[in-house]
N, C-alpha and C positions, 0 to 999 in steps of 0.2 A: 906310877908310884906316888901318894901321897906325899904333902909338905907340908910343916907347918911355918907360916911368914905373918907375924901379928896377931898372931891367935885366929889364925884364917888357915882354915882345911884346903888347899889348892892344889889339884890333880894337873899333873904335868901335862903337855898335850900328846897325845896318840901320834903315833908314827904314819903317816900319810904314802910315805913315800921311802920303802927301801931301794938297795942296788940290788940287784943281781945281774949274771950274763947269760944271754940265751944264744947258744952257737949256732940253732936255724937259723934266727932273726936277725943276728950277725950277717950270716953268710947271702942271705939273699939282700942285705940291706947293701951289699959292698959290690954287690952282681947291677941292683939299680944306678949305683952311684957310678959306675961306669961304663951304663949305658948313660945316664944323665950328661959324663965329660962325653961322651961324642955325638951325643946331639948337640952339646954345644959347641966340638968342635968340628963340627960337618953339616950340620943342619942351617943354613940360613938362611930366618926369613922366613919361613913356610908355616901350617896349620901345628907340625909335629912340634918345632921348637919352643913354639908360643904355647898352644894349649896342650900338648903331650910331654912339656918338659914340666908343665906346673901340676899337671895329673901326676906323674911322676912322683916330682919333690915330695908332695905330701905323704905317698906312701914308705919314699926314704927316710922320712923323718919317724914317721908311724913303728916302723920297724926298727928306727933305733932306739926310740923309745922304749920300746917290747924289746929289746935285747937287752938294755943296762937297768931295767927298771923292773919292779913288782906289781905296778901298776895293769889293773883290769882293763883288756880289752876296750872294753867300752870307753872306761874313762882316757883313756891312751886315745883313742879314737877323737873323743870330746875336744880334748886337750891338743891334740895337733890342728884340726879344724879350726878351733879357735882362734888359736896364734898364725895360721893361716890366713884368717881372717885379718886377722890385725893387722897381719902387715901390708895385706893391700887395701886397708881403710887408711891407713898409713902415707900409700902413695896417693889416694885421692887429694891428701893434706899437705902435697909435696914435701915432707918428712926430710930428703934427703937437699933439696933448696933451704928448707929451714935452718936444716943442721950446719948451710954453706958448704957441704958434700960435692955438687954441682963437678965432674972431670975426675972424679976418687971413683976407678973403675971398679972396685970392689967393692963400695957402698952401693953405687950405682947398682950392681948384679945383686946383692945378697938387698938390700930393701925395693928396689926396683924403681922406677921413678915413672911408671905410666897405669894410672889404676884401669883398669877391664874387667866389667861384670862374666865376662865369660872365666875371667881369672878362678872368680868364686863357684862357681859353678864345676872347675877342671880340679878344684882343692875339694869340693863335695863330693863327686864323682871318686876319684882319686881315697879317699879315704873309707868310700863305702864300701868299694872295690876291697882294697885293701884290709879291711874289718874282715868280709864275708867271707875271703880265699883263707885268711888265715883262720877263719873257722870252720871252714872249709877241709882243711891239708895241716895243716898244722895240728888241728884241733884244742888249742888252747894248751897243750901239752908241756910249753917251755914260761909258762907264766906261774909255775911255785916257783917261789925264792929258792 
């Protein structure tokens, strides 16, 4: 809707981003997250934890994304990848020494403090997966607001 501020015509900005909730995207996102706690709390140390706990994450985030959100597939996709990304450019930068985090087990987990190119590769993976199953089974169905 139209303003006027100084004799300047200035259109508000377009809504980017509504809420909504999607009760598929819910319920499988809550089925991940508790496979996620027992890989971590059983899994030690092996291929699953390391690169099948971060294939994972990415899709847990993906889906809850696509549950609270009205965001497109795709961009939902984009957007988790990204910040995916980030955060293990993040640890390349030891993020978590910088911050004097160093012994805070919960910064330690949720930024991570050892970057791994295969890291990016199990978030790429992980999201592609993720994209195409829910275009897949879902068929885009819970993404109207």
């Amino acid at each position: 809707m139209p303003v006027l501020s100084k004799n300047l015509l200035i259109r508000a900005p377009k809504a980017y981003f509504n809420m909504r909730f999607s009760l598929p995207h819910f319920k499988i996102a809550v089925m991940l997250l508790v496979v996620e706690v027992l890989i971590a709390a059983f899994m030690k140390g092996n291929i699953i934890r390391t690169f099948g706990g971060d294939f994972l994450v990415v899709m847990l985030l993906y889906l809850l994304v696509r549950a609270f959100s009205t965001l497109s597939p795709g961009m939902a996709a984009i957007l988790v990848l990204l910040f995916s990304w980030t955060i293990e450019c993040l640890q390349h930068f030891k993020l978590v020494e910088r911050l004097h985090l160093q012994g805070n087990r919960m910064a330690e987990v949720i930024i991570g403090t050892r970057f791994d190119w295969l890291d990016l590769l199990a978030y790429s993976l992980g999201v592609l997966i993720v994209h195409l199953l829910e275009k897949k089974f879902l068929r885009y169905s819970a993404a109207k607001p």
